[in-house]
N, CA, C and O of each residue as an XYZ file, in Angstrom:
220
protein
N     169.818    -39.077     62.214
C     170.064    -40.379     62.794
C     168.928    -41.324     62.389
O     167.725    -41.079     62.482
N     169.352    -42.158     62.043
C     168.589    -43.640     61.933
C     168.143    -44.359     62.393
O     168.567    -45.463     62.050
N     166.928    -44.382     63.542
C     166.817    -45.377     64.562
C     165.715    -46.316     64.212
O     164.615    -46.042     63.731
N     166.296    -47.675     64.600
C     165.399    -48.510     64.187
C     164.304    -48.673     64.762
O     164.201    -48.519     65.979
N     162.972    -49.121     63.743
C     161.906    -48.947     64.514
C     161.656    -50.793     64.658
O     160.557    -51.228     65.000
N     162.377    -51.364     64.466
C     161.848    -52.977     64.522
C     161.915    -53.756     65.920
O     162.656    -53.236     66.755
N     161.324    -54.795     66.254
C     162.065    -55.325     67.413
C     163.063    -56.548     67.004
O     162.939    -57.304     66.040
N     163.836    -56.541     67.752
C     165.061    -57.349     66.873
C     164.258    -59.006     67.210
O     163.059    -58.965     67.485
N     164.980    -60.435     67.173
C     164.649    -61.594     67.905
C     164.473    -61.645     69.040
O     163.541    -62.283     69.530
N     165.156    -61.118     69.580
C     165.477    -61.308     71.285
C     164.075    -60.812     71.752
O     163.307    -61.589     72.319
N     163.712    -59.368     71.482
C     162.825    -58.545     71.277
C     161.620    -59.052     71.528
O     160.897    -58.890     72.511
N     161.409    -59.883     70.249
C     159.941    -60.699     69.548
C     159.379    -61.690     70.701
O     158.280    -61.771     71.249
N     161.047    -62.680     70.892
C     160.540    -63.772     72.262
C     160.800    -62.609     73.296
O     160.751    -61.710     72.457
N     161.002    -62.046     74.293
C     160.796    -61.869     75.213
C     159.218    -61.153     75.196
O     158.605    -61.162     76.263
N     158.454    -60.429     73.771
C     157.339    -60.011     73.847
C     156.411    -60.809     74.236
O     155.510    -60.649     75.059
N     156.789    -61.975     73.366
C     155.425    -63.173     73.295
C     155.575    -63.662     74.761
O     154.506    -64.084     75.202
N     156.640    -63.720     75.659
C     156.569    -64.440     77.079
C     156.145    -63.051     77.980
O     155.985    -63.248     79.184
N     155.969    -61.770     77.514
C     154.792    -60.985     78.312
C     153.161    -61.423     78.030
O     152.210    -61.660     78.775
N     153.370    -61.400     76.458
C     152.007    -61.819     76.353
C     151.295    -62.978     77.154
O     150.156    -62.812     77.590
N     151.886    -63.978     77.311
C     151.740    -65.247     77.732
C     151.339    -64.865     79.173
O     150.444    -65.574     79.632
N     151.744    -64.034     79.867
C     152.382    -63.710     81.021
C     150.876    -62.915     81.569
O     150.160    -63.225     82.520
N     150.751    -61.986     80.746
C     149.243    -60.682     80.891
C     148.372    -61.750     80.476
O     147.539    -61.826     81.379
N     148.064    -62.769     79.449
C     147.327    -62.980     79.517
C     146.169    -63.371     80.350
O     145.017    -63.366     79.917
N     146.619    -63.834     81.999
C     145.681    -64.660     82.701
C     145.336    -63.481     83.900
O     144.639    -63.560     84.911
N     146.099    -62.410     83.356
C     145.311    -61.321     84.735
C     144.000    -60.648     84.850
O     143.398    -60.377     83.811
N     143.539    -60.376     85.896
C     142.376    -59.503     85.609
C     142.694    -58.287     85.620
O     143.896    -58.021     85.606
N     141.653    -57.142     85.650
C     141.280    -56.207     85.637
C     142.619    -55.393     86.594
O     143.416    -54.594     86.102
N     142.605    -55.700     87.591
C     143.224    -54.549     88.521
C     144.926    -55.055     88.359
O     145.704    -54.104     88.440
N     145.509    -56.273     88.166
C     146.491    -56.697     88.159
C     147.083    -56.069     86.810
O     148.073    -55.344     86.713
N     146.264    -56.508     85.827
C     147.070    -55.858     84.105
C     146.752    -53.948     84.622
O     147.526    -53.170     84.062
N     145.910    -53.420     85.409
C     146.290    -52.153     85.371
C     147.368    -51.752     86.552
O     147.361    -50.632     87.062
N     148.286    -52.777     86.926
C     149.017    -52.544     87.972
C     150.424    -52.996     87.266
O     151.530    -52.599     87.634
N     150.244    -53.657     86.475
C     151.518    -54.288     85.446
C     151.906    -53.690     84.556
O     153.069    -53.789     84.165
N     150.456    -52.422     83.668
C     150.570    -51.835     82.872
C     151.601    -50.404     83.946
O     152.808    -50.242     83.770
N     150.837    -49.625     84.894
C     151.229    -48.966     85.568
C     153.175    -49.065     85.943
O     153.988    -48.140     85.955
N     153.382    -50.490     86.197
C     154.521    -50.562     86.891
C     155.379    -50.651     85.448
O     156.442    -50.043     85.581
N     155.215    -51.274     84.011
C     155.852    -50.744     82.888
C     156.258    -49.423     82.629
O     157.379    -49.037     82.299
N     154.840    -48.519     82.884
C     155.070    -47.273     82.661
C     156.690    -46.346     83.415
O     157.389    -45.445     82.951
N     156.755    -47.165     84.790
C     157.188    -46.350     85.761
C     158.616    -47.274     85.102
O     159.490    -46.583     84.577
N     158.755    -48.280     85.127
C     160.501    -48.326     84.417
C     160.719    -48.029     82.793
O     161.675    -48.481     82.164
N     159.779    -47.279     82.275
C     160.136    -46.819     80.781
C     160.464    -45.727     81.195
O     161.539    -45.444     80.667
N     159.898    -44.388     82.325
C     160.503    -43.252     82.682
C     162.254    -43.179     83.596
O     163.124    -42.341     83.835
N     162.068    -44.184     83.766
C     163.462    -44.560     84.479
C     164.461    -44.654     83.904
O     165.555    -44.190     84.226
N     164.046    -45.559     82.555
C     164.796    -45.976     81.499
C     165.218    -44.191     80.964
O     166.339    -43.686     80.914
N     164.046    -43.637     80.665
C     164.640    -42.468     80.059
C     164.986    -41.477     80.772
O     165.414    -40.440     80.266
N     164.862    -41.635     81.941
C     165.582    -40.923     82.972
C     167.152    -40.965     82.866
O     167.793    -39.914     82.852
N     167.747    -42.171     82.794
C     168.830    -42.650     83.000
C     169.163    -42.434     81.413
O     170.316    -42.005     81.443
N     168.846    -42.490     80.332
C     169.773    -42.366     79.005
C     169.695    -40.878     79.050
O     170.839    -40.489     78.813
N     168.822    -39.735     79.258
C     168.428    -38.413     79.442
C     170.292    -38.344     80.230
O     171.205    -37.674     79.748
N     170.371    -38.997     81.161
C     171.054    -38.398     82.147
C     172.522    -38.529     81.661
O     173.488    -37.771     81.747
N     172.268    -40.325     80.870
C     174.109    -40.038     80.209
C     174.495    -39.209     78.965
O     175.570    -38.995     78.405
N     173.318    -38.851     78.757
C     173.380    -38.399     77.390
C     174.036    -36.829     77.517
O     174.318    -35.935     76.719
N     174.111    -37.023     78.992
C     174.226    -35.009     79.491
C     175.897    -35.261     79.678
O     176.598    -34.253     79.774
N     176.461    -36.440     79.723
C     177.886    -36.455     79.885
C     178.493    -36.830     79.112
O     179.685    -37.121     79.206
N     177.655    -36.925     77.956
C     178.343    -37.416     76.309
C     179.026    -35.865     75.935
O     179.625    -35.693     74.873
């Protein structure tokens, strides 16, 4: 399988309006933003893990 490694447009702007976004935090906030990313990327693969079991 072939999966792309690029981010498409949509991708690119919604990156740059995180960036924009982290930029003005401090210390404990970007490690609470970073933290709370972490916890919906496992979710995310929680949930494709899970349809992938009824494919």
């Amino acid at each position: 399988m072939n999966v792309p490694m690029e981010l498409n447009l949509e991708q690119q702007f919604n990156l740059k309006l995180y960036e924009e976004q982290v930029k003005g935090l401090n210390l404990e906030q970007s490690q609470e933003f970073l933290l709370e990313v972490l916890r919906q990327l496992m979710v995310k693969d929680n949930m494709l893990k899970h349809l992938l079991k009824q494919v």
